[in-house]
CHARMM-style PDB file with segment names, atoms N, HN, CA, C and O in Angstrom:
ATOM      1  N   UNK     1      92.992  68.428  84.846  1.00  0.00      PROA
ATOM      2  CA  UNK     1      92.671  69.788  85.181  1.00  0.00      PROA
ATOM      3  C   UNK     1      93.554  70.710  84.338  1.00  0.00      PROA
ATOM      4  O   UNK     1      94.781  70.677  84.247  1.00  0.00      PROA
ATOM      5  N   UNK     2      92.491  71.731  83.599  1.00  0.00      PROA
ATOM      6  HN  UNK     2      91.494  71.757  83.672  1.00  0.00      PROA
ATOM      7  CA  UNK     2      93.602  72.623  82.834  1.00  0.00      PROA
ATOM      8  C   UNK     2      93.900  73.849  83.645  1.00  0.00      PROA
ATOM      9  O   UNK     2      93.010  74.244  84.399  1.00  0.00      PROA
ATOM     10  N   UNK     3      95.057  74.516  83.589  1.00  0.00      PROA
ATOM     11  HN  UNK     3      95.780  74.195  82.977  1.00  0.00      PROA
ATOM     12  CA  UNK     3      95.270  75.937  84.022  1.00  0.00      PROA
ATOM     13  C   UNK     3      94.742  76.805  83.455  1.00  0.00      PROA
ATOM     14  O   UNK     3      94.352  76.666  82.296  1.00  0.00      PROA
ATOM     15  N   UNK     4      94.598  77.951  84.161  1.00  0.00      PROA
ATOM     16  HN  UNK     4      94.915  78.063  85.102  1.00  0.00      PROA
ATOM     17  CA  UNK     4      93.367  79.463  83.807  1.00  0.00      PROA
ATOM     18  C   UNK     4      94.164  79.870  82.685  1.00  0.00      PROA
ATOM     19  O   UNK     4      95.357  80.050  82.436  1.00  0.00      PROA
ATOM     20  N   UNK     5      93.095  79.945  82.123  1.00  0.00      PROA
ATOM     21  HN  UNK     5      92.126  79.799  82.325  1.00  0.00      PROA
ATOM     22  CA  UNK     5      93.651  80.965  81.175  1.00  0.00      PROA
ATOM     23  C   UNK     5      93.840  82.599  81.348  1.00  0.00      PROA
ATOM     24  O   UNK     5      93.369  82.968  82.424  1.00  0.00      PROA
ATOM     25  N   UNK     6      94.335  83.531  80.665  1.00  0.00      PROA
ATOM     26  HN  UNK     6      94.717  83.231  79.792  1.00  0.00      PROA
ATOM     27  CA  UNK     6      95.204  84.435  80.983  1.00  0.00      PROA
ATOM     28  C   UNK     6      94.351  85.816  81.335  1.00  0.00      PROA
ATOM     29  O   UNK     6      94.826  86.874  81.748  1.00  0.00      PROA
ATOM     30  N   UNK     7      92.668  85.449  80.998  1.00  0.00      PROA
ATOM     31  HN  UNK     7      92.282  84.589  80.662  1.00  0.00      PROA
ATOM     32  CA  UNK     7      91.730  86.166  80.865  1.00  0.00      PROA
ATOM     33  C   UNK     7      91.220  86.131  82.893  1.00  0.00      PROA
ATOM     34  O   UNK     7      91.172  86.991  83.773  1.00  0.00      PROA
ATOM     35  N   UNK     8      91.026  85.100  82.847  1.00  0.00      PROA
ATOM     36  HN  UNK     8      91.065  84.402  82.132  1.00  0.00      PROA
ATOM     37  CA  UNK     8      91.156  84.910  84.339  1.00  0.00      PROA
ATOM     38  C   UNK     8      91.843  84.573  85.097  1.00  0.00      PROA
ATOM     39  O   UNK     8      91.495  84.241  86.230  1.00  0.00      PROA
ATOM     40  N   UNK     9      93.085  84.570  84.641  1.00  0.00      PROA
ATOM     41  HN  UNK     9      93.367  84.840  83.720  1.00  0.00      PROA
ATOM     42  CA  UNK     9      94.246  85.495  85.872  1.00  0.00      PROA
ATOM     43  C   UNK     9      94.779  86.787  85.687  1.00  0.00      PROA
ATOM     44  O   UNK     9      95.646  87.343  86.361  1.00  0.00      PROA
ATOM     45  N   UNK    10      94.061  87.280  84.527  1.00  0.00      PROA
ATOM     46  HN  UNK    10      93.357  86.828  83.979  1.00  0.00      PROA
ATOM     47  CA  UNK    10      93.988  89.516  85.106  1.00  0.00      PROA
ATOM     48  C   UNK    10      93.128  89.588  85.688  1.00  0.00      PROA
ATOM     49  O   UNK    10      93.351  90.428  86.559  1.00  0.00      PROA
ATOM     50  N   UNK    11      91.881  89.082  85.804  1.00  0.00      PROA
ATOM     51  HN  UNK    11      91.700  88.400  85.096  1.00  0.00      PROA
ATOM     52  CA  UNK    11      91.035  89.694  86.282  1.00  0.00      PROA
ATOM     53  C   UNK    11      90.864  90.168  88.141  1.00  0.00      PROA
ATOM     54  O   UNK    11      90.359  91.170  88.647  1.00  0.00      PROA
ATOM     55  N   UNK    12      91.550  88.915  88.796  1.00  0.00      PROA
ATOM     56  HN  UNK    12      91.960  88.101  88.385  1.00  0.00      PROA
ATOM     57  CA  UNK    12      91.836  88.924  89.909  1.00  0.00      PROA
ATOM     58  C   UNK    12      92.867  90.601  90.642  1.00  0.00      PROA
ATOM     59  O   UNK    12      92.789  91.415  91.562  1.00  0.00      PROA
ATOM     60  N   UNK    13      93.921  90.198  89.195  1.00  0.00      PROA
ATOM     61  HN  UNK    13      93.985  89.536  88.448  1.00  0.00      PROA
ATOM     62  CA  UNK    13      94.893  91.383  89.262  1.00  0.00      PROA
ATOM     63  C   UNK    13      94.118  92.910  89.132  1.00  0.00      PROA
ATOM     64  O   UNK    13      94.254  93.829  89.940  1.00  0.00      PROA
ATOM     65  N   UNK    14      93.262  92.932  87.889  1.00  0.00      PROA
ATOM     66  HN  UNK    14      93.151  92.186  87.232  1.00  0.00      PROA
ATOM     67  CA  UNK    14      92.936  94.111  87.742  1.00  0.00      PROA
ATOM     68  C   UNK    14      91.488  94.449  89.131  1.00  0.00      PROA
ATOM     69  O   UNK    14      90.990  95.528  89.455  1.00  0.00      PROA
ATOM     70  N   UNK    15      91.278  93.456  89.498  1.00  0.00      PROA
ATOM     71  HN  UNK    15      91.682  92.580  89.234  1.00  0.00      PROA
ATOM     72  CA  UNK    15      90.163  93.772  91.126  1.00  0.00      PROA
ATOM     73  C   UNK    15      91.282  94.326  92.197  1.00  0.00      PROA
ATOM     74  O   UNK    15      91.057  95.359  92.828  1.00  0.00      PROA
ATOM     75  N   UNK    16      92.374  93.659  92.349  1.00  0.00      PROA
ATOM     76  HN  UNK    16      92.557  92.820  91.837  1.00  0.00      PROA
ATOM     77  CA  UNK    16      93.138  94.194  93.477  1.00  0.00      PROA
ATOM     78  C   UNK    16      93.592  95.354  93.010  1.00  0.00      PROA
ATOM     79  O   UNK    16      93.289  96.330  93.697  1.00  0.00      PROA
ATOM     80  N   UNK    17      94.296  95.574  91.944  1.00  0.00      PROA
ATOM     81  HN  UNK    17      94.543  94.781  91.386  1.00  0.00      PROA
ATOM     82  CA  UNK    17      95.243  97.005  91.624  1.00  0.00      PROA
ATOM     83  C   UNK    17      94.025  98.389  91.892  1.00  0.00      PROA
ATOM     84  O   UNK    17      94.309  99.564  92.126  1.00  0.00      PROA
ATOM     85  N   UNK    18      92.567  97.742  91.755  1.00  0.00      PROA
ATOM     86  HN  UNK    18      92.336  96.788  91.565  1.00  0.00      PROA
ATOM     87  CA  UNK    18      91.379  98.451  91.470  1.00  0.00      PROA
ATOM     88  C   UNK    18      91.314  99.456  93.216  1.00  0.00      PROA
ATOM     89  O   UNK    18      91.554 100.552  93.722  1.00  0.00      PROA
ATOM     90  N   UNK    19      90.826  98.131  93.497  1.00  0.00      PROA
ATOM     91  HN  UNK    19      90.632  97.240  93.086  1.00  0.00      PROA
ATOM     92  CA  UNK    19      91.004  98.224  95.360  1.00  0.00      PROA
ATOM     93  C   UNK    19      92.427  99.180  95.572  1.00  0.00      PROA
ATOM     94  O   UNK    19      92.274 100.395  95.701  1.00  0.00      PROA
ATOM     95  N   UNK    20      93.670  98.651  95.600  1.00  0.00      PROA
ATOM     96  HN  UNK    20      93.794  97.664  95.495  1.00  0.00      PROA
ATOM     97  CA  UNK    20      94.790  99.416  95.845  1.00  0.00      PROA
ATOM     98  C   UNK    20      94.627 101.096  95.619  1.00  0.00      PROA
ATOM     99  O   UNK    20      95.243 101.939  96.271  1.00  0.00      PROA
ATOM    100  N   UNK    21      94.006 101.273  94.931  1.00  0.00      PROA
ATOM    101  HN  UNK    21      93.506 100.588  94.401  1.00  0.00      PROA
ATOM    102  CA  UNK    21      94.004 102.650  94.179  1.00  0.00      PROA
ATOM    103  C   UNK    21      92.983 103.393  94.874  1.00  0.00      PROA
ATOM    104  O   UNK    21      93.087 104.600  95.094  1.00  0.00      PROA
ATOM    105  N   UNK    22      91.760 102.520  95.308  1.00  0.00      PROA
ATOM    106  HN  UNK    22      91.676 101.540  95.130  1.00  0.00      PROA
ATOM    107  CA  UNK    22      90.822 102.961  96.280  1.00  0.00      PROA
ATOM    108  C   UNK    22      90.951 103.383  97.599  1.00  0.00      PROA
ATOM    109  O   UNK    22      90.181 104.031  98.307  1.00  0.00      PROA
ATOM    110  N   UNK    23      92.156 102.865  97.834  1.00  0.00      PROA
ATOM    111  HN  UNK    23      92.782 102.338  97.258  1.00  0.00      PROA
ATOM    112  CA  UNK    23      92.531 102.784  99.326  1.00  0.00      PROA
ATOM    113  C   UNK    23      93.603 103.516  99.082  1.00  0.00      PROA
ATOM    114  O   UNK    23      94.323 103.271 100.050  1.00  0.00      PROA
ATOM    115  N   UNK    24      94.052 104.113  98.534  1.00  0.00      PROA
ATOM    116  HN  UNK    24      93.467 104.311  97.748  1.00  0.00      PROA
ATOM    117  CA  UNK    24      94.823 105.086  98.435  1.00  0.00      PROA
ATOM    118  C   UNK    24      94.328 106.103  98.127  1.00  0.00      PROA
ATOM    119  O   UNK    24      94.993 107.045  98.559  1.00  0.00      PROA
ATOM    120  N   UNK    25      93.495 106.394  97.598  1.00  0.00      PROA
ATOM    121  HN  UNK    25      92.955 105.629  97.248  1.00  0.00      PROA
ATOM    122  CA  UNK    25      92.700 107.444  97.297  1.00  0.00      PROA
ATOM    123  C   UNK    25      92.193 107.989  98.811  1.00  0.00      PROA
ATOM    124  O   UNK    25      92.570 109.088  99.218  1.00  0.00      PROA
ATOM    125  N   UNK    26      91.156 106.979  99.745  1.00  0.00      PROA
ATOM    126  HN  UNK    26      90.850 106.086  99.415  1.00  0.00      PROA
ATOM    127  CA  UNK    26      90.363 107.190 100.581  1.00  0.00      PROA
ATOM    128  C   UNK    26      91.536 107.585 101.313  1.00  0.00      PROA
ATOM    129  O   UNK    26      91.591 108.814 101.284  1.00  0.00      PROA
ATOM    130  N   UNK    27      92.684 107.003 102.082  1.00  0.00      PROA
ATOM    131  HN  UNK    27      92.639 106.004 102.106  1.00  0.00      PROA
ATOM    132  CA  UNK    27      93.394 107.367 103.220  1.00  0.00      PROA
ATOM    133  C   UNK    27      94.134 109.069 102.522  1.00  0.00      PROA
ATOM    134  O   UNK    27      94.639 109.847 103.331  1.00  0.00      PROA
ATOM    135  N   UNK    28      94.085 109.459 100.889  1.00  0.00      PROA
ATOM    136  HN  UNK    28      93.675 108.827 100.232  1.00  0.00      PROA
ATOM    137  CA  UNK    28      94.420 110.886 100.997  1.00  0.00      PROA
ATOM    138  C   UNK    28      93.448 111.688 101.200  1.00  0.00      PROA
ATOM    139  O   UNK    28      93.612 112.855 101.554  1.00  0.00      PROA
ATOM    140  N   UNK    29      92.229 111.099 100.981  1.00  0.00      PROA
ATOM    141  HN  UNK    29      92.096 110.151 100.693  1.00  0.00      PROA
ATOM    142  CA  UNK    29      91.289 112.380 101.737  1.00  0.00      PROA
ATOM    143  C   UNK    29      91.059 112.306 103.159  1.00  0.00      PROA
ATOM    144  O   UNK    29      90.733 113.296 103.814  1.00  0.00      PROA
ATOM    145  N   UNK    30      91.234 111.054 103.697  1.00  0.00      PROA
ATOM    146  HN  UNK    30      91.499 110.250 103.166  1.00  0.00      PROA
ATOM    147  CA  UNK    30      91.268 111.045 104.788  1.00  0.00      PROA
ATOM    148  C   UNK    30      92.570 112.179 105.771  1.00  0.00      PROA
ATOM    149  O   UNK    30      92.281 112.976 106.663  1.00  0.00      PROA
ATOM    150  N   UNK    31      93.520 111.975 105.395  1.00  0.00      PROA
ATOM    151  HN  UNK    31      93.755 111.328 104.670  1.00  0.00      PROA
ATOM    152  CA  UNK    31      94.927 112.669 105.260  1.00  0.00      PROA
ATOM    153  C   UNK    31      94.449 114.311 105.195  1.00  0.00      PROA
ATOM    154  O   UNK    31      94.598 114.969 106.225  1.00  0.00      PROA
ATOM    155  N   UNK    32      94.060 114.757 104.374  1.00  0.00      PROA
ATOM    156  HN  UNK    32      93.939 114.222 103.537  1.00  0.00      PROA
ATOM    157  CA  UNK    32      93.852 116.022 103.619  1.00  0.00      PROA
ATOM    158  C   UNK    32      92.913 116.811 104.921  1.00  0.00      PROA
ATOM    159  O   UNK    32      93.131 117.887 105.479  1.00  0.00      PROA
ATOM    160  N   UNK    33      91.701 115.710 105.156  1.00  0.00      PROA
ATOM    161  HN  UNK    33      91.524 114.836 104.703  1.00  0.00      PROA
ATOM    162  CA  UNK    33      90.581 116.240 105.893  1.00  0.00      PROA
ATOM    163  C   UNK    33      90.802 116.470 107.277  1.00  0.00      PROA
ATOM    164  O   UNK    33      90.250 117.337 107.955  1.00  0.00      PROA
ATOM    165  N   UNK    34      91.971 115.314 107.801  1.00  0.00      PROA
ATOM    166  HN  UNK    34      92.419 114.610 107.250  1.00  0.00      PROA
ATOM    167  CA  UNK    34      92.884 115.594 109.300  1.00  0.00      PROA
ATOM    168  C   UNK    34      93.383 116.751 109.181  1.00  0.00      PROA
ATOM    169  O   UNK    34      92.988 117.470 110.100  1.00  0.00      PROA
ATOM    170  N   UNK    35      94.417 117.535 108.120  1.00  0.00      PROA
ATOM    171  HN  UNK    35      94.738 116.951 107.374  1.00  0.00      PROA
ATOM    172  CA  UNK    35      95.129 117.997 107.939  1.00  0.00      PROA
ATOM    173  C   UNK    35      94.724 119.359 108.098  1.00  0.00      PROA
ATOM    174  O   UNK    35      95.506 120.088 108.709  1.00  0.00      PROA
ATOM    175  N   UNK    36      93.553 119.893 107.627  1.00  0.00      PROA
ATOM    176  HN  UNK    36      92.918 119.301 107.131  1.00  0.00      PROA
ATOM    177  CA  UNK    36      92.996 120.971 107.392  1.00  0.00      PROA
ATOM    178  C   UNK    36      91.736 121.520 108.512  1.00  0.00      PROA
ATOM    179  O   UNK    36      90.959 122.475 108.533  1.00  0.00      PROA
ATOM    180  N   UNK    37      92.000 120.428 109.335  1.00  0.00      PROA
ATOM    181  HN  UNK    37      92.630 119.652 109.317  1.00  0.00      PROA
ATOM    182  CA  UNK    37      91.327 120.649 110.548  1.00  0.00      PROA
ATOM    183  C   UNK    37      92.598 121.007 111.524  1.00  0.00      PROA
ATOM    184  O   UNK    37      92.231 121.296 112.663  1.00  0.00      PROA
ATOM    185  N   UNK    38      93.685 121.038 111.362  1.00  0.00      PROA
ATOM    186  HN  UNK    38      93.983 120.803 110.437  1.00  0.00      PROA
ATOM    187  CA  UNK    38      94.553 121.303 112.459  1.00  0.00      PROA
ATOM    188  C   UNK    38      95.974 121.959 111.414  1.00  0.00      PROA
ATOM    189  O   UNK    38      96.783 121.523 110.595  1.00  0.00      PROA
ATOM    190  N   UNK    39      95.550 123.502 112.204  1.00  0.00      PROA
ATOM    191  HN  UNK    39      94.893 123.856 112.869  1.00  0.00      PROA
ATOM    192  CA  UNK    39      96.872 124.282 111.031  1.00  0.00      PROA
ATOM    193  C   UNK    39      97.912 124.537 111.974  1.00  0.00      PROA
ATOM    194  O   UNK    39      98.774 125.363 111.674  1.00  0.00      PROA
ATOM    195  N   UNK    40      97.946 124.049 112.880  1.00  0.00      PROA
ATOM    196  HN  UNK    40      97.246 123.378 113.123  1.00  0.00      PROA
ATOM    197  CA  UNK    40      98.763 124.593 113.993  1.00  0.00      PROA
ATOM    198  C   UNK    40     100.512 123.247 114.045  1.00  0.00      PROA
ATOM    199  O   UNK    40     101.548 123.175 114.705  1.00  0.00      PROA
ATOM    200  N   UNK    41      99.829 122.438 112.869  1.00  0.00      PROA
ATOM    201  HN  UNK    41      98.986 122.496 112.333  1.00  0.00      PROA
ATOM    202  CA  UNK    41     100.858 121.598 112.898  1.00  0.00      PROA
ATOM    203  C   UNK    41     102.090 121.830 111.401  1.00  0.00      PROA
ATOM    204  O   UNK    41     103.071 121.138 111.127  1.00  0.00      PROA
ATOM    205  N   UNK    42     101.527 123.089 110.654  1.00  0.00      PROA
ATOM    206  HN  UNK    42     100.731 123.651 110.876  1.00  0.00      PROA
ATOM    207  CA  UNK    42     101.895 123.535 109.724  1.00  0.00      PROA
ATOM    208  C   UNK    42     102.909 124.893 110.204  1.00  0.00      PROA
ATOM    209  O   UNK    42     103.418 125.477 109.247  1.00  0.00      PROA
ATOM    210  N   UNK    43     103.148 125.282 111.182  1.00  0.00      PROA
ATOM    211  HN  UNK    43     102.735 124.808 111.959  1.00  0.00      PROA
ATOM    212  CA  UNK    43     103.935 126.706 111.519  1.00  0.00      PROA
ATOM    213  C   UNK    43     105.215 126.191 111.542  1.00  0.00      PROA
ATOM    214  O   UNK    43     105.497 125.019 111.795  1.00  0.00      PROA
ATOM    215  N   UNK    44     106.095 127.205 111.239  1.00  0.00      PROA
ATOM    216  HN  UNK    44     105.866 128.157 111.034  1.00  0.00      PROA
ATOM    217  CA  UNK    44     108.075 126.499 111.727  1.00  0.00      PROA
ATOM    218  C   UNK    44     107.975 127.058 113.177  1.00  0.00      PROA
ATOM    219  O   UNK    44     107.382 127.988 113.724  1.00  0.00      PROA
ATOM    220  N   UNK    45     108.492 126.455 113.403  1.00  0.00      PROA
ATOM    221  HN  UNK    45     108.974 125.699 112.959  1.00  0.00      PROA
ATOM    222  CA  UNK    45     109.101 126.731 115.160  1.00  0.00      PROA
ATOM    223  C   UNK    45     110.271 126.184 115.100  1.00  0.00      PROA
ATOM    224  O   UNK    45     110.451 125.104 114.536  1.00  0.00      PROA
ATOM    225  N   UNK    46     111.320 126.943 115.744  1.00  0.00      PROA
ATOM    226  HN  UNK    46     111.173 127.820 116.202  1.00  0.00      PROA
ATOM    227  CA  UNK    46     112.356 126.699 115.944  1.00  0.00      PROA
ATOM    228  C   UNK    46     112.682 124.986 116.650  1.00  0.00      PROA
ATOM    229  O   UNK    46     111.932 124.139 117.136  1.00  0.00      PROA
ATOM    230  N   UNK    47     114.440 125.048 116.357  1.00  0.00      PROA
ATOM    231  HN  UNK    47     115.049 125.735 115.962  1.00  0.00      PROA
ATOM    232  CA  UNK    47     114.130 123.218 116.596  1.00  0.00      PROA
ATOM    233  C   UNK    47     115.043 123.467 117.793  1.00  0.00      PROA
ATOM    234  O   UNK    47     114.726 122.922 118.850  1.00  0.00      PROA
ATOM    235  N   UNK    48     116.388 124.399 117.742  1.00  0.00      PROA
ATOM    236  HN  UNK    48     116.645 124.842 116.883  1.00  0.00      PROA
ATOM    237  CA  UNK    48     116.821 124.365 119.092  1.00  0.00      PROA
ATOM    238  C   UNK    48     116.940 125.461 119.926  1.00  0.00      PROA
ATOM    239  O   UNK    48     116.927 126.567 119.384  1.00  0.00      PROA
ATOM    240  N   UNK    49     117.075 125.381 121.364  1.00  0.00      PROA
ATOM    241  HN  UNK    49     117.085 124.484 121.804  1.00  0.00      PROA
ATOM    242  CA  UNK    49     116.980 126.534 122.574  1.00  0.00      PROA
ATOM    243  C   UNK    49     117.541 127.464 121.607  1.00  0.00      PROA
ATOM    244  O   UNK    49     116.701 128.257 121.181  1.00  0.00      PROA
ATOM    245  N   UNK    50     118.480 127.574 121.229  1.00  0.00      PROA
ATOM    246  HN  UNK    50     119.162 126.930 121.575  1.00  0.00      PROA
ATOM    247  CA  UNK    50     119.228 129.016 120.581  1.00  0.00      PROA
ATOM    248  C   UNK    50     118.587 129.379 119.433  1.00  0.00      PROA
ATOM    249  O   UNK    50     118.631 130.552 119.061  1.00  0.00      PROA
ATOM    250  N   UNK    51     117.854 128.344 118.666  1.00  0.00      PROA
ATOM    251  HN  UNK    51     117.819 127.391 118.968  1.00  0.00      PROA
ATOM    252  CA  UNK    51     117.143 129.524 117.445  1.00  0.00      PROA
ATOM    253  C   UNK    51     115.627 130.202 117.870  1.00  0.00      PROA
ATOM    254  O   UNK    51     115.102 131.185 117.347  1.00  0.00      PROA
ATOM    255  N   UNK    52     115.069 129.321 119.038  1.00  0.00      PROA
ATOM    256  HN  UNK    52     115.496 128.522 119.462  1.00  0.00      PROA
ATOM    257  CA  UNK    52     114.347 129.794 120.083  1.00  0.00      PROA
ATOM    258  C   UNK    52     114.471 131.381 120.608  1.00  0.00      PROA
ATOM    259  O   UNK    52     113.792 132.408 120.629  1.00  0.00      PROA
ATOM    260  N   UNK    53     115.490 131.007 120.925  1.00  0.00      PROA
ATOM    261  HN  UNK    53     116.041 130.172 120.909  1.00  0.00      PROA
ATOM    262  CA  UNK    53     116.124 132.659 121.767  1.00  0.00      PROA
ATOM    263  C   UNK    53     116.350 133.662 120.888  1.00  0.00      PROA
ATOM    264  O   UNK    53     116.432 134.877 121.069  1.00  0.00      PROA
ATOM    265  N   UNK    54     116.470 132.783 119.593  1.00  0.00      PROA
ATOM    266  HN  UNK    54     116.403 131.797 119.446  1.00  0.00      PROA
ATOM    267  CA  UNK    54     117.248 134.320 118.402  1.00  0.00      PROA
ATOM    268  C   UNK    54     115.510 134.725 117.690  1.00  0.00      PROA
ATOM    269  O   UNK    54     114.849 135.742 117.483  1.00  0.00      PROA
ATOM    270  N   UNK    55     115.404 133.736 117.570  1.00  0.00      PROA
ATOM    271  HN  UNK    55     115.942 132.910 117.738  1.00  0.00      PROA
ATOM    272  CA  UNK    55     113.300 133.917 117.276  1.00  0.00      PROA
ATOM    273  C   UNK    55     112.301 135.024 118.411  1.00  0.00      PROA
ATOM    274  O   UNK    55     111.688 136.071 118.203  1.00  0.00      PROA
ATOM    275  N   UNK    56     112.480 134.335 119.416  1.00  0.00      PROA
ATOM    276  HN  UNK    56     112.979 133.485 119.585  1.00  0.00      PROA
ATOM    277  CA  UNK    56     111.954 135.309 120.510  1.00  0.00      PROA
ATOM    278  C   UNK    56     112.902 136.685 120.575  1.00  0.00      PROA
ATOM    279  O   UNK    56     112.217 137.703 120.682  1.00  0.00      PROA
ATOM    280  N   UNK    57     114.274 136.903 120.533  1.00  0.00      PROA
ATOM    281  HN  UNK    57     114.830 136.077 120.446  1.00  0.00      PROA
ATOM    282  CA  UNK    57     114.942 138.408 120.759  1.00  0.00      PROA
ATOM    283  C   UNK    57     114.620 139.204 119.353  1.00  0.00      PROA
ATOM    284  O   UNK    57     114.564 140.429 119.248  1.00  0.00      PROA
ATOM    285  N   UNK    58     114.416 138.225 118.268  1.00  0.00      PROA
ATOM    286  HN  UNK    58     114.462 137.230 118.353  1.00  0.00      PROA
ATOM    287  CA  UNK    58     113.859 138.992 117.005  1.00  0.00      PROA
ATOM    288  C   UNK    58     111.878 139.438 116.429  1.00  0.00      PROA
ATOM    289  O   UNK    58     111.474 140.020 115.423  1.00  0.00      PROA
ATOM    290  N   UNK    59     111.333 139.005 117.274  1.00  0.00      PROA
ATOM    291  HN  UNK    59     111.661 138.532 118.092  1.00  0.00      PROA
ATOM    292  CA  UNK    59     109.965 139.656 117.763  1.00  0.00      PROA
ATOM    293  C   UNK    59     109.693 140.499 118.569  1.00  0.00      PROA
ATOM    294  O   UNK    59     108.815 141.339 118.372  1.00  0.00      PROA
ATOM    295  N   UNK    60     110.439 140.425 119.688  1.00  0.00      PROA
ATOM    296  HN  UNK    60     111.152 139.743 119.849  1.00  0.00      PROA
ATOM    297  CA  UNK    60     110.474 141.539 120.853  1.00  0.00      PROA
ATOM    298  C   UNK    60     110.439 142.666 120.345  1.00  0.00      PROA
ATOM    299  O   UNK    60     111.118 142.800 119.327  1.00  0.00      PROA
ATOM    300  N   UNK    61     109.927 143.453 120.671  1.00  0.00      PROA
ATOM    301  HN  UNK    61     109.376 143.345 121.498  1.00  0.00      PROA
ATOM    302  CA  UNK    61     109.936 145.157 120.719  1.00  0.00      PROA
ATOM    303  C   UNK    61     111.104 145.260 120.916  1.00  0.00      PROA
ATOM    304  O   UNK    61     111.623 144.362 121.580  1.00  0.00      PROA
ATOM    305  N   UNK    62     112.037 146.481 120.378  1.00  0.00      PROA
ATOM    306  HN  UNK    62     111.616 147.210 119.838  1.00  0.00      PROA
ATOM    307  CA  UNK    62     112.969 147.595 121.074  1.00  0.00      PROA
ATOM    308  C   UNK    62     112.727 148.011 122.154  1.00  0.00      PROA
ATOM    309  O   UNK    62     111.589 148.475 122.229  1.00  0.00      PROA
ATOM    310  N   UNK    63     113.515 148.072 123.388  1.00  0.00      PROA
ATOM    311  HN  UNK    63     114.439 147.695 123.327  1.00  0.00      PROA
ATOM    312  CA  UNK    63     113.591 148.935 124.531  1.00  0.00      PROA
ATOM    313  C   UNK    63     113.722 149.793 124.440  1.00  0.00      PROA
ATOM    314  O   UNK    63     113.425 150.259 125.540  1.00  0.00      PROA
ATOM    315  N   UNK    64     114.183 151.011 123.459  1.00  0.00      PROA
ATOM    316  HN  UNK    64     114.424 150.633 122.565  1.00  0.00      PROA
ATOM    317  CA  UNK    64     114.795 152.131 123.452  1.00  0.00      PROA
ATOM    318  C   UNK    64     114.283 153.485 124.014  1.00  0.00      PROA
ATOM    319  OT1 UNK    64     114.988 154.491 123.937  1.00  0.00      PROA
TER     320      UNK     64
END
């Protein structure tokens, strides 16, 4: 039995790297299309009680 020659052992390689690239492709539009259906996960909000409080006392209206 002889071993493959070098023609058919890329070819295997260049089917998977093919695939790899496909599936990376599909899960960024997949990604993109989640993404742009929900903008509400894109806003800053404060991370603790006190920048909370300095966020909310800096929207508030003046009392004056």
């Amino acid at each position: 039995m002889k071993p493959p020659s070098d023609d058919q052992r890329r070819d295997p390689i260049k089917s998977a790297v093919g695939s790899m690239i496909l599936l990376i492709f599909g899960l960024a539009i997949l990604a993109f299309l989640v993404a742009i259906d929900r903008p509400h996960w894109f806003k800053l909000r404060p991370v603790s009680g006190a920048a909370a409080a300095m966020s909310y006392a800096a929207q508030s209206p003046s009392r004056s």
